[in-house]
TIVEXNU-817600 format. One line per 3 residues: number of its first residue (from 1); for each residue x, y, z of N, C-alpha, C, O. Coordinates in steps of 0.2 Angstrom, whole numbers, plus 5000, padded with zeros to 4 digits. Layout:
% TIVEXNU-817600
NUM = X/Y/Z/X/Y/Z/X/Y/Z/X/Y/Z; ...
***
This chain:
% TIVEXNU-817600
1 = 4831/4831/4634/4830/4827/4640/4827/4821/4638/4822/4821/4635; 4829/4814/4640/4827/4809/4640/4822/4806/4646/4823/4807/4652; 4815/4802/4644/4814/4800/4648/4817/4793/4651/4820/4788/4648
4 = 4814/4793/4659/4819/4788/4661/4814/4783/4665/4810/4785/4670; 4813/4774/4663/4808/4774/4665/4811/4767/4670/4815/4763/4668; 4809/4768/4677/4812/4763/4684/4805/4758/4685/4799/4760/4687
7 = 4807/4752/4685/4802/4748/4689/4805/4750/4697/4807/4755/4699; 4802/4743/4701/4801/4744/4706/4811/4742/4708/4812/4742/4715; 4814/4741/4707/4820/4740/4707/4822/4746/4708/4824/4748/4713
10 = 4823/4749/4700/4825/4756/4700/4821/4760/4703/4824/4766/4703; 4813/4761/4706/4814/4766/4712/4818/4768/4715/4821/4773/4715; 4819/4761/4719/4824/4761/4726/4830/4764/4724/4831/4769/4727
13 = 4833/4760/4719/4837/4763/4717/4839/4771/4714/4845/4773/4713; 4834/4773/4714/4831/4778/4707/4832/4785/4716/4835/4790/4716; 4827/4781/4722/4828/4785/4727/4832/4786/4730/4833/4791/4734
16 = 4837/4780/4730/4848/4782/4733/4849/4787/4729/4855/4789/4731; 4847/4788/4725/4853/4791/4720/4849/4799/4722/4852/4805/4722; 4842/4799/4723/4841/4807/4724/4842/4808/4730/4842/4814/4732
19 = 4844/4800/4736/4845/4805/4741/4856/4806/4742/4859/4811/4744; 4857/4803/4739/4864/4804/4737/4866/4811/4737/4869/4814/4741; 4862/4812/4732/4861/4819/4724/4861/4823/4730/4867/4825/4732
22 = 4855/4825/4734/4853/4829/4740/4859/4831/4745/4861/4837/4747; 4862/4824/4748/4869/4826/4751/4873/4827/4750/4877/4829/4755; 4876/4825/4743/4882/4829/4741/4880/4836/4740/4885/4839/4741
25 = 4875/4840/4738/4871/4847/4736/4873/4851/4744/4875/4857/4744; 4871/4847/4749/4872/4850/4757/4877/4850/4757/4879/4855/4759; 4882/4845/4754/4887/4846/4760/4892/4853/4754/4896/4857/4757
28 = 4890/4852/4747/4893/4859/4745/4891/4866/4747/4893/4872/4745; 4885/4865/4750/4881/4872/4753/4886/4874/4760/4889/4879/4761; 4886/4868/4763/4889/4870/4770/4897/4873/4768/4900/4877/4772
31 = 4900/4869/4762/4907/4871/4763/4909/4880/4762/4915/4882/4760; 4904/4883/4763/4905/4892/4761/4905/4895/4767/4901/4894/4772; 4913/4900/4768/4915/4901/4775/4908/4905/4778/4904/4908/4774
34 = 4907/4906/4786/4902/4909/4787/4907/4916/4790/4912/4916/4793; 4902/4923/4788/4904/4927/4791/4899/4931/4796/4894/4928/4797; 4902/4937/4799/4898/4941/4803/4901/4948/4802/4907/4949/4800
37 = 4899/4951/4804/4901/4957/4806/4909/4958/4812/4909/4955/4817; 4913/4961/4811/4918/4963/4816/4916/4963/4826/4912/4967/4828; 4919/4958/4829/4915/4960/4834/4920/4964/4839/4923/4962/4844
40 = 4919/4971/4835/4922/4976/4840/4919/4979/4845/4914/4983/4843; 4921/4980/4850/4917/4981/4855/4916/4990/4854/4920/4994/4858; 4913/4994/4851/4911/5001/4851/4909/5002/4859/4905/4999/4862
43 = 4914/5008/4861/4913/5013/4866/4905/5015/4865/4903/5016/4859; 4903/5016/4870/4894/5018/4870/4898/5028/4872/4903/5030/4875; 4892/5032/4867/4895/5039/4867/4890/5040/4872/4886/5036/4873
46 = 4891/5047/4874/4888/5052/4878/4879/5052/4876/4877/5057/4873; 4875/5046/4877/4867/5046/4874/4864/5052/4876/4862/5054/4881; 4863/5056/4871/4856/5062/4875/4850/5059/4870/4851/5055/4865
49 = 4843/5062/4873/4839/5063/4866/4833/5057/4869/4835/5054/4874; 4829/5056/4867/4824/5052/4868/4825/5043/4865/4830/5043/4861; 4823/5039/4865/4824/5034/4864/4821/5034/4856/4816/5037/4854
52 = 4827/5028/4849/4822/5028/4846/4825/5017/4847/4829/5013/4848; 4817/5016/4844/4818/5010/4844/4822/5008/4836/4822/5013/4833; 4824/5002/4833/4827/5002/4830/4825/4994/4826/4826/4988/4828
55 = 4821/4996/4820/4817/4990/4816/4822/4985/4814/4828/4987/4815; 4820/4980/4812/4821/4977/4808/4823/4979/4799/4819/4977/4796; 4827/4981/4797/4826/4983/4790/4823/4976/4784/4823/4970/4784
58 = 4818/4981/4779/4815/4978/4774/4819/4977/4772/4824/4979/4774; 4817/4971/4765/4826/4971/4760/4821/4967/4755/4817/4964/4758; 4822/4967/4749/4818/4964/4744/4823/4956/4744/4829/4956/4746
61 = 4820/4950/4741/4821/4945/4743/4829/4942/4742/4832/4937/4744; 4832/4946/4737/4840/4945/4734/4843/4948/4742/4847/4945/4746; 4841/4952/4743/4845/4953/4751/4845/4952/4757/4849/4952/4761
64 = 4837/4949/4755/4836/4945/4763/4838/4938/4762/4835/4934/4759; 4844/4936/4765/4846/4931/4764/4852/4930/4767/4855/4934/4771; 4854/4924/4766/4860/4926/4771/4870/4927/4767/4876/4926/4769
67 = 4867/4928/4759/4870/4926/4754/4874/4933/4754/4871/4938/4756; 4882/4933/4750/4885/4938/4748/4882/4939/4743/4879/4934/4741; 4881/4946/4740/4878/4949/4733/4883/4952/4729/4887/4957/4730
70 = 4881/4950/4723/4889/4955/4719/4885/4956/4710/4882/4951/4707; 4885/4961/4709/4883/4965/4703/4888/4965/4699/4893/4969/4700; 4888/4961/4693/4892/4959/4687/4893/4966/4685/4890/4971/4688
73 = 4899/4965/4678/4900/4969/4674/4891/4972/4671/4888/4977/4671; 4890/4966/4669/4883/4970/4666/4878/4971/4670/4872/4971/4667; 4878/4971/4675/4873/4974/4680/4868/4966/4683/4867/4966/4689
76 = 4867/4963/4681/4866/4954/4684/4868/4954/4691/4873/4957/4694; 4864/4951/4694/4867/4950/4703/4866/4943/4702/4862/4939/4699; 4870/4942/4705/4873/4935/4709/4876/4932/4716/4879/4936/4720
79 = 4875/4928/4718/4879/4927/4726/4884/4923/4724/4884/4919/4719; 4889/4925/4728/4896/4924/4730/4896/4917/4732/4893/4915/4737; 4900/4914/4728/4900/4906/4729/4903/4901/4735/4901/4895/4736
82 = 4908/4905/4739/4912/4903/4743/4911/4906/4751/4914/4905/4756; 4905/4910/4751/4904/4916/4757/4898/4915/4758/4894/4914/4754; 4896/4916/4765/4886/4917/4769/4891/4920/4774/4897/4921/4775
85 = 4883/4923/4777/4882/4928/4782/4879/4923/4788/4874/4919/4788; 4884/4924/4795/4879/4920/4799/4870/4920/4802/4868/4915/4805; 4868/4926/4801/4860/4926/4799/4858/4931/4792/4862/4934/4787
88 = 4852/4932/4793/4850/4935/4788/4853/4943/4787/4855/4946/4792; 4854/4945/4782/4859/4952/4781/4851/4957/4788/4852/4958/4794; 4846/4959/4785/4843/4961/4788/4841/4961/4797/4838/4964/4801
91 = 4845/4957/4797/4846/4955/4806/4851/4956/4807/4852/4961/4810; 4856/4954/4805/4864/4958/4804/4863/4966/4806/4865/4969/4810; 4860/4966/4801/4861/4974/4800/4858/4979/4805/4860/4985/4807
94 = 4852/4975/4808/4849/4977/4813/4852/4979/4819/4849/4983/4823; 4859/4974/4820/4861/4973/4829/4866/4980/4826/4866/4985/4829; 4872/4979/4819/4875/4983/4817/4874/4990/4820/4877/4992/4824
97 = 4865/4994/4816/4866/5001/4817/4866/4999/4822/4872/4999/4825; 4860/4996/4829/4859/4998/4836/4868/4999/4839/4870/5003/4843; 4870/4994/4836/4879/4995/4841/4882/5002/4838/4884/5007/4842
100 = 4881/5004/4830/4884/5010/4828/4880/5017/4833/4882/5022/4837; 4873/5017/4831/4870/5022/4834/4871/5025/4841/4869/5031/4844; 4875/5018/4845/4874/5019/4853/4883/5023/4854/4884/5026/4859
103 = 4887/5021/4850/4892/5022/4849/4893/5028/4849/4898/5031/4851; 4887/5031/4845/4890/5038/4842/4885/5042/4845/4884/5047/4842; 4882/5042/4850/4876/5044/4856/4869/5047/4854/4867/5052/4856
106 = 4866/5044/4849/4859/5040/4848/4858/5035/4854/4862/5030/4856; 4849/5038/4857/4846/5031/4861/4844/5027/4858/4838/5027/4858; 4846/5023/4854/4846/5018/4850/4844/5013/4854/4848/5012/4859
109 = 4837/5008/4853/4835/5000/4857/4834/4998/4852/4836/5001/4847; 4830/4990/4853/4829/4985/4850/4821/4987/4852/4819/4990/4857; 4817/4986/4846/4810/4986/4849/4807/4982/4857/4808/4976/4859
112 = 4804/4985/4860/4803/4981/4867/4806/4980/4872/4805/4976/4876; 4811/4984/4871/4817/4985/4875/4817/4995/4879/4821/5000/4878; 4811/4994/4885/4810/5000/4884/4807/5004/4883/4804/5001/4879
115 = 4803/5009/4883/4799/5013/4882/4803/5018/4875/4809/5020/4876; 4800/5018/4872/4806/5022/4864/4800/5029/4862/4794/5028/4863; 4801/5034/4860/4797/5040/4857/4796/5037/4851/4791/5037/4848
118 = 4802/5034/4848/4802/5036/4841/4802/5029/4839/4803/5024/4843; 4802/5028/4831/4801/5021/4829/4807/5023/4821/4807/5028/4817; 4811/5019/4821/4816/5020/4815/4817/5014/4812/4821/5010/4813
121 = 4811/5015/4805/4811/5009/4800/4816/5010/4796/4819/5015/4795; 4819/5004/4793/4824/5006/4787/4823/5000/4783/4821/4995/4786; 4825/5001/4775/4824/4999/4770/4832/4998/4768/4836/5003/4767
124 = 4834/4992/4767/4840/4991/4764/4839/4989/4755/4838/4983/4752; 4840/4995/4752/4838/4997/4743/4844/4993/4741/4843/4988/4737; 4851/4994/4743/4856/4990/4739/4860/4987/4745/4862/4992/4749
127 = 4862/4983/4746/4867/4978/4751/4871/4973/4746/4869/4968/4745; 4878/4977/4741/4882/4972/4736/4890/4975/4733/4891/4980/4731; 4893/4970/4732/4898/4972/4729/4898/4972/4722/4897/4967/4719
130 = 4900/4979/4718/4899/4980/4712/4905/4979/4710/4910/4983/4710; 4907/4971/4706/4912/4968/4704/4915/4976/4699/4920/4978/4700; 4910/4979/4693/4914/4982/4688/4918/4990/4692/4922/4994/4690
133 = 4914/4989/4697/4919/4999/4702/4924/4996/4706/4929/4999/4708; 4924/4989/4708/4928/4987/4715/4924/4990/4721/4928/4993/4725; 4919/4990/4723/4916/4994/4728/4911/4990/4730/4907/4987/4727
136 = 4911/4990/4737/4902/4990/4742/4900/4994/4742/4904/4999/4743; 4894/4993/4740/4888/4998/4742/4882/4996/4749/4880/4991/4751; 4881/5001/4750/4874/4999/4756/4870/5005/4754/4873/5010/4752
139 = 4863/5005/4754/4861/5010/4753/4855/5008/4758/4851/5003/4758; 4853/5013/4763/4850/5011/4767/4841/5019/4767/4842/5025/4766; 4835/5016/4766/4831/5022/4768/4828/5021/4775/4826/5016/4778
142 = 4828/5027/4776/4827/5030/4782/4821/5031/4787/4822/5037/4789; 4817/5029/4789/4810/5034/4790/4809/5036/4798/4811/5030/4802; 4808/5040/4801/4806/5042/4809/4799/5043/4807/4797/5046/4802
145 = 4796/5040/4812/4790/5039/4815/4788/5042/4823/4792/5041/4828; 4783/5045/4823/4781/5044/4831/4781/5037/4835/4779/5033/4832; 4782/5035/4839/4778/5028/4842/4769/5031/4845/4764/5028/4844
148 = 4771/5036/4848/4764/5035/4850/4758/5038/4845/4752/5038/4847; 4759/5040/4837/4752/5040/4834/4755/5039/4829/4752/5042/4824; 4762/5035/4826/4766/5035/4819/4765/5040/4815/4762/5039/4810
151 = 4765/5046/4817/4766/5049/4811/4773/5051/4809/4777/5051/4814; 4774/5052/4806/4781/5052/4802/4784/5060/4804/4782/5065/4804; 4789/5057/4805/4794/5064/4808/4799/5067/4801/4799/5073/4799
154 = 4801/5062/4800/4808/5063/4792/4811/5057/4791/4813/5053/4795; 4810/5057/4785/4813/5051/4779/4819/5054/4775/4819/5059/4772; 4825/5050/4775/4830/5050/4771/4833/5045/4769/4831/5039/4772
157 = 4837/5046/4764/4843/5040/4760/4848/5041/4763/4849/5047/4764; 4854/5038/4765/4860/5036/4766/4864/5031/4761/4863/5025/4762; 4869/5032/4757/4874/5029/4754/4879/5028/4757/4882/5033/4760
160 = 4884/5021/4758/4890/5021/4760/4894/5018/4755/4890/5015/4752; 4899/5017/4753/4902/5015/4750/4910/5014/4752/4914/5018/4754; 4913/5007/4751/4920/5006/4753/4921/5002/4746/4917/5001/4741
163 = 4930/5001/4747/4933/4997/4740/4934/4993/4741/4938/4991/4746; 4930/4988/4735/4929/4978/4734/4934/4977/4732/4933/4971/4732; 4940/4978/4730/4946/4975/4723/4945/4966/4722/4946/4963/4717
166 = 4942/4963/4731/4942/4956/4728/4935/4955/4731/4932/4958/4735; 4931/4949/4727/4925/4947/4730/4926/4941/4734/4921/4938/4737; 4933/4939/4734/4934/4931/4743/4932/4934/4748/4932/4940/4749
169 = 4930/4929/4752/4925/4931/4755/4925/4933/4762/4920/4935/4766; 4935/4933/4765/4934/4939/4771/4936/4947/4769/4937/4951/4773; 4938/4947/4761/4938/4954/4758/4933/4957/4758/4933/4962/4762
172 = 4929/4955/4755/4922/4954/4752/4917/4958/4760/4915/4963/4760; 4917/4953/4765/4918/4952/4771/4916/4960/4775/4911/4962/4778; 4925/4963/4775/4926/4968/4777/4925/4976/4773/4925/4981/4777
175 = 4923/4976/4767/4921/4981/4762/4912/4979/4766/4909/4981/4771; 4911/4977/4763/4904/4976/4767/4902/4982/4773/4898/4987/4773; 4905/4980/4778/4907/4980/4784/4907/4989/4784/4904/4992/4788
178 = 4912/4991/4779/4915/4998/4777/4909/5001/4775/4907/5007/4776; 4907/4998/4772/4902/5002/4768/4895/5003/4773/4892/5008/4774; 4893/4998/4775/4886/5001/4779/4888/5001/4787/4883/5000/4791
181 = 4897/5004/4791/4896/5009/4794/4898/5015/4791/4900/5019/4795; 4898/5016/4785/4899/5023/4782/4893/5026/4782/4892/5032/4784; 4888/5021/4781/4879/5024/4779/4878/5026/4786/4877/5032/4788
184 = 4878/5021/4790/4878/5022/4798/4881/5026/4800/4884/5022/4803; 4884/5031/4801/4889/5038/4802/4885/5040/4800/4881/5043/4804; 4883/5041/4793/4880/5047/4790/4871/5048/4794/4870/5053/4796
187 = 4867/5044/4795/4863/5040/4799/4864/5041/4805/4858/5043/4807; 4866/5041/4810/4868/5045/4817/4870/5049/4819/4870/5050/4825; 4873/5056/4811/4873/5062/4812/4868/5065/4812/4866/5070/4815
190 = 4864/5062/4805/4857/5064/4807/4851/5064/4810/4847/5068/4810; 4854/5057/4814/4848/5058/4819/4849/5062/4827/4845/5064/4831; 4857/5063/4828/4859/5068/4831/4855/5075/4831/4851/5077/4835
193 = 4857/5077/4824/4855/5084/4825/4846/5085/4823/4843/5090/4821; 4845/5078/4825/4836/5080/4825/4832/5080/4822/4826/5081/4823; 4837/5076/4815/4831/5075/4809/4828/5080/4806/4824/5079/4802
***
């Protein structure tokens, strides 16, 4: 590394150049297409059951974000160069199950939306495409709470998995897509039958 030494000339100068630097940097951030989820309108099923509210999902910091994730041949994650999420995966994911749950006749809310028995935290462990299987994964954990004294009703894991063959990014996209309404199926049969 060289040092580089600017009088008062070359500040000025020195400061176009980092504000330059900055917006060409933006403007190749903004050029990555933005997705969303499918906005298919889901039939609301036949609700029985008490209300549960429906958290926010945790996600460790590579997930929270609003970036594609993809796990190399040798296991390294990285984000997808040409694709984002129009908000954060964990907010995504959040309106995702509430549509899937209500679909398949879970009283699924948004917190405060309601009087709810139950509280349904989730932890999003893996949200990515494994470039070496051709596959998304979603790995979603599970927990039931009381609302009125949190104590814990049951906790579980749910896997979903669809096939990646490309990582562009309305492929990319829809594997996504496949794989955590697969989790979500598995996820509102169980909470169907009562946990």
């Amino acid at each position: 590394m060289y040092a580089i030494r600017l009088g008062k000339w070359g500040c000025r100068h020195g400061a176009a150049a980092l504000i330059c630097a900055a917006l060409a940097l933006a403007a190749c951030s903004s050029s990555r297409e933005t997705f969303d989820f499918s906005p298919d309108v889901l039939a609301r099923g036949n609700i029985h059951g008490a209300a549960i509210a429906v958290q926010e999902p945790g996600a460790s910091a590579i997930i929270d974000t609003n970036r594609f994730v993809i796990r190399g041949d040798g296991g390294d994650l990285a984000f997808l160069a040409d694709a984002q999420w129009s908000d954060t995966v964990p907010k995504l994911v959040q309106g995702r199950l509430i549509d899937l749950l209500m679909a398949r006749g879970v009283n699924a809310v948004r917190p405060g939306e309601g009087a709810a028995a139950f509280r349904l935290s989730t932890e999003l462990r893996r949200f990515e495409i494994d470039s070496g299987r051709e596959t998304a994964i979603v790995e979603i954990v599970a927990r039931v709470t009381s609302e009125k004294d949190g104590a814990r009703v049951s906790e579980r894991v749910f896997l979903g998995e669809a096939p990646a063959p490309h990582t562009l990014g309305p492929e990319a996209a829809r594997a996504y897509e496949a794989a955590l309404d697969a989790a979500a199926n598995r996820l509102a049969s169980w909470l169907r039958r009562g946990r």
